[in-house]
C-alpha positions in Angstrom: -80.0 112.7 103.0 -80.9 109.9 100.1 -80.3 107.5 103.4 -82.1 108.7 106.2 -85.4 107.2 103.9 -84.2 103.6 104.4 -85.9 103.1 107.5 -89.4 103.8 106.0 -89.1 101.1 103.4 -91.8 98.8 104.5 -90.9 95.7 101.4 -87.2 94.7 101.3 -85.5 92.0 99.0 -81.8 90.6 100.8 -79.4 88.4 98.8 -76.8 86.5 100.1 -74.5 84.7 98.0 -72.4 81.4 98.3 -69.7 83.1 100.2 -71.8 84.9 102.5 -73.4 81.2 103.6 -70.4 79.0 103.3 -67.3 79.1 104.6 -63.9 78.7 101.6 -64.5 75.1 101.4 -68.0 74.8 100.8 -69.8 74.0 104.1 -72.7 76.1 105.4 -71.4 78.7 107.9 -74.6 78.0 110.7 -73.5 80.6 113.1 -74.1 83.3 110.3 -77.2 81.5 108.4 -78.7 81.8 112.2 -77.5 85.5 112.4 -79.4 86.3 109.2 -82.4 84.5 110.0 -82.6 86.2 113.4 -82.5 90.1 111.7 -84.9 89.1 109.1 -87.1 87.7 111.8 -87.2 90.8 114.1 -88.2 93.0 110.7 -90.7 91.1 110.5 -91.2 91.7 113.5 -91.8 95.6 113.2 -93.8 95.0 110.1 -91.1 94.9 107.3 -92.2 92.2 104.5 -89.0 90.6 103.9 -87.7 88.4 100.8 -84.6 86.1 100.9 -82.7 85.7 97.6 -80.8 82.8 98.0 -77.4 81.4 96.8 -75.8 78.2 98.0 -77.6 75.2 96.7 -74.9 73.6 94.0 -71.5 74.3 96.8 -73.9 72.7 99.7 -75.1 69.9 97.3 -70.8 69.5 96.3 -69.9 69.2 100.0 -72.7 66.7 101.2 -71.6 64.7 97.3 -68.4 64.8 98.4 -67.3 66.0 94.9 -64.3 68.6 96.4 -65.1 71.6 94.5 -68.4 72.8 93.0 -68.9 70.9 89.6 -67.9 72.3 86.2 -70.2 70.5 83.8 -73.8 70.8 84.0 -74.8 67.9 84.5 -72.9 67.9 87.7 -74.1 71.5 88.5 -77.7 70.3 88.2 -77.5 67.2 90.8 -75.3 69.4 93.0 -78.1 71.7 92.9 -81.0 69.1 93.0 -79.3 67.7 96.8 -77.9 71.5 97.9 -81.4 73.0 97.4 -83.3 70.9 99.7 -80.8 70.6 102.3 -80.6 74.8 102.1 -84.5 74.6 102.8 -84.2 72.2 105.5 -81.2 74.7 107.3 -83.5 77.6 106.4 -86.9 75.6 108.0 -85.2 75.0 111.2 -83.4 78.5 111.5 -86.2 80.7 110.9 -88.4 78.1 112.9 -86.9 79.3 116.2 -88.0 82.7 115.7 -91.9 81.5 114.8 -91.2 82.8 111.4 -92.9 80.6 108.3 -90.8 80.4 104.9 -91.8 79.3 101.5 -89.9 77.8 98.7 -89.6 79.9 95.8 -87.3 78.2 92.4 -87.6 80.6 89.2 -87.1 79.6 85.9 -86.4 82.5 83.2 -89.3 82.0 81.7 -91.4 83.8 83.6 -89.3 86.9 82.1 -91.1 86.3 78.8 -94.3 84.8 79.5 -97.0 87.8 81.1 -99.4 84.8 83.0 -96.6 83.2 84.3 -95.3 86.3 85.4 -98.4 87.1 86.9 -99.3 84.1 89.2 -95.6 85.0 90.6 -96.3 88.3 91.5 -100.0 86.9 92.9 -98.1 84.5 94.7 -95.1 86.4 96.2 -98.2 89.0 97.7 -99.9 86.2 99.0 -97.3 85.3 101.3 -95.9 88.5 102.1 -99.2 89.7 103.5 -99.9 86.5 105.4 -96.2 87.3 106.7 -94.2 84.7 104.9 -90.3 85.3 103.9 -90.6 83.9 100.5 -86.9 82.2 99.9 -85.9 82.4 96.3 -83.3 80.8 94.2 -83.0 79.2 90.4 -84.2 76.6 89.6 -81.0 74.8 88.3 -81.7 71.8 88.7 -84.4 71.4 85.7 -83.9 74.2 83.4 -80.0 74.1 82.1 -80.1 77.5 80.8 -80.1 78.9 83.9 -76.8 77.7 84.8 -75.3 78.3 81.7 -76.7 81.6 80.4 -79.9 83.7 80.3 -81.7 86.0 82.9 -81.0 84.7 85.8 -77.5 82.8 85.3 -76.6 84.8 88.2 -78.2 85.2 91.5 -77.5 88.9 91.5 -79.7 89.5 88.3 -82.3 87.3 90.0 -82.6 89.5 93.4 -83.1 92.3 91.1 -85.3 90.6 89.1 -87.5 89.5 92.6 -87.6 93.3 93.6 -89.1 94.7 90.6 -91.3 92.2 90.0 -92.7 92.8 93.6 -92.4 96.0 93.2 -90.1 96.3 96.5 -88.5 99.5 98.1 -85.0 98.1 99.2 -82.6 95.6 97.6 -80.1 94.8 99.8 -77.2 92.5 98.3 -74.8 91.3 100.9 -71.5 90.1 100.0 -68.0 89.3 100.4 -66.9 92.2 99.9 -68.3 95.9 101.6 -69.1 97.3 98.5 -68.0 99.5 95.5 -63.8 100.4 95.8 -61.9 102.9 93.4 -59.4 100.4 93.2 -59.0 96.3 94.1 -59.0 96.6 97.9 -57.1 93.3 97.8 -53.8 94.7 96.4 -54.4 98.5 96.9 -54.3 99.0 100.6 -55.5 102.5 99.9 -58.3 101.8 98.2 -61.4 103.7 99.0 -65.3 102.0 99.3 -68.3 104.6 97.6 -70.6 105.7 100.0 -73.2 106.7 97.3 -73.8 106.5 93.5 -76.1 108.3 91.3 -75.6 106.8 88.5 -74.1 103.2 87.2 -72.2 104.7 84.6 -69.2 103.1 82.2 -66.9 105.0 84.7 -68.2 103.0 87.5 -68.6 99.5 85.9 -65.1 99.6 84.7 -64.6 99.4 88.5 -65.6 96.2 88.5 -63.4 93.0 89.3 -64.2 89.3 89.2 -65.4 86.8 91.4 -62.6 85.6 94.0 -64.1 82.7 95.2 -64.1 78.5 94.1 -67.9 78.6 95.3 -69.2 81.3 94.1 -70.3 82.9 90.5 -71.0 86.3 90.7 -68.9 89.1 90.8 -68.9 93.2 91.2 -69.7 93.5 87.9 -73.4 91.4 88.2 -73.9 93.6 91.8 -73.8 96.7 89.2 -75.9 95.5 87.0 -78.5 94.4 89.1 -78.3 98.1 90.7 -78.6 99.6 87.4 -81.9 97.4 87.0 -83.1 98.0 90.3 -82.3 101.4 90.5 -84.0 102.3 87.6 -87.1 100.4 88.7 -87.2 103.1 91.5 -86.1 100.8 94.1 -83.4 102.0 96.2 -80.2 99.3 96.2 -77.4 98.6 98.9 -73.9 96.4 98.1 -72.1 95.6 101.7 -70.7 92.9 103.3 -72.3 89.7 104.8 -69.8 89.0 107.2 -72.6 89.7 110.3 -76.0 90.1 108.8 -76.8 92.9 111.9 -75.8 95.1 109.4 -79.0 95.2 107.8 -80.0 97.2 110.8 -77.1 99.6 110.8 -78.2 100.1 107.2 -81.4 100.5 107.5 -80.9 103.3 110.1 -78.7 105.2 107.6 -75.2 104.6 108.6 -72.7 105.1 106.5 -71.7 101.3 105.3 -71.1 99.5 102.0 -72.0 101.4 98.9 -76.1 103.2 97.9 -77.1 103.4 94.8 -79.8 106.2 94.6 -83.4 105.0 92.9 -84.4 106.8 89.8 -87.6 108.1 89.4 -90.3 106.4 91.1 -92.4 103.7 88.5 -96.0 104.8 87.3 -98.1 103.7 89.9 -96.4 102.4 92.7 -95.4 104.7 95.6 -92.4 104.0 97.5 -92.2 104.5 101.5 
């Protein structure tokens, strides 16, 4: 029942992560950046606001450096980054170009956690561009603010969709990943291993579920998906973990098919009503 109400949620927040975008040795997967461009497009389309959450700048910035593997020290993060980012834009420009769809570039620092003006102007300007019909595209901004890579708010890109969705006050998070969401046991060695359909609740129960990250490119792992469900959820936004593998999902999902693993919203936030 909790799913048949996705299809009414009018603001939606995606994130895809490095290993959604890239394939294992760091280079942009095209075929499926086009794929995802092409469903968030057509929801637009019908009148869906949409808003990207983007990982993928430091492995893109690593391949076009040449560097091998994505960078270990800062400093090396933060010039990956710096060249990643605006070749992610560029992809992203042309991509979304093809289907008349404008973008904007969006790079958050965690300060505008902590500071209420700053915090303000982002939530002025996220509206802005969702009502002219804009996809906002967000990611860190790593390549200025070093505590971003290294620790804080938004050290993972997880947090930061979560973040993105309650600060717009969205409907639907949708996290898409390498994996099809929530197991009882590591579906990598346990054959039999089932996926979660639905949660209630992140409880300790659940999060000991959580494994690792499994890939050289990317950071975050099941147990930053959980917590940015927990945050979500209790935000009264509705939240969705499945796999990126072909971005059409989102439309199964959104038409309540039994895929990758809901996590029920609490109770709805003190004036805002959801879809």
């Amino acid at each position: 029942m909790n799913r048949q109400r996705l299809a009414d949620h009018r603001r939606i927040v995606v994130k895809v992560g490095t290993t959604t975008l890239t394939y294992p040795n760091g280079r942009l997967n095209l075929k499926r950046m086009e794929r995802l461009c092409m469903v968030l497009s057509d929801l637009c389309n019908l009148g869906k606001q949409i808003l990207l959450v983007t990982s993928g700048a430091i492995a893109v910035g690593a391949d076009r450096l040449r560097l091998g593997e994505r960078p270990r020290d800062t400093r090396g993060k933060q010039a990956a980054s710096a060249v990643g980012q605006a070749l992610l834009m560029q992809t992203y420009q042309n991509l979304f170009s093809q289907y008349h769809r404008n973008v904007a570039q969006i790079l958050l620092t965690r300060d505008i956690a902590d500071n209420p003006l700053r915090k303000k102007n982002a939530r002025n300007t996220f509206d802005t561009l969702l009502n002219m019909g804009v996809i906002p595209i967000v990611n860190e901004n790593d390549a200025v603010a070093t505590d971003e890579i290294e620790s804080g708010v938004f050290n993972e890109n997880d947090a930061l969709s979560a973040y993105v969705a309650v600060l717009t006050e969205s409907d639907l998070l949708i996290i898409l990943s390498d994996i099809d969401g929530l197991y009882d046991a590591d579906p990598k060695t346990n054959p039999s291993a089932k996926v979660y359909h639905e949660i209630e609740a992140v409880s300790p129960e659940i999060e000991a579920l959580a494994g690792s990250s499994g890939s050289d490119f990317g950071t975050g792992g099941m147990a930053t998906k959980l917590s940015s469900a927990r945050m979500a959820t209790a935000n009264g936004i509705d939240t969705l973990i499945a796999s990126g593998e072909d971005p059409a999902i989102i439309w199964k999902l959104l038409e309540g098919k039994q895929l990758g693993t809901f996590f029920v919203r609490k109770a709805l936030r003190k004036g805002h009503t959801h879809a």
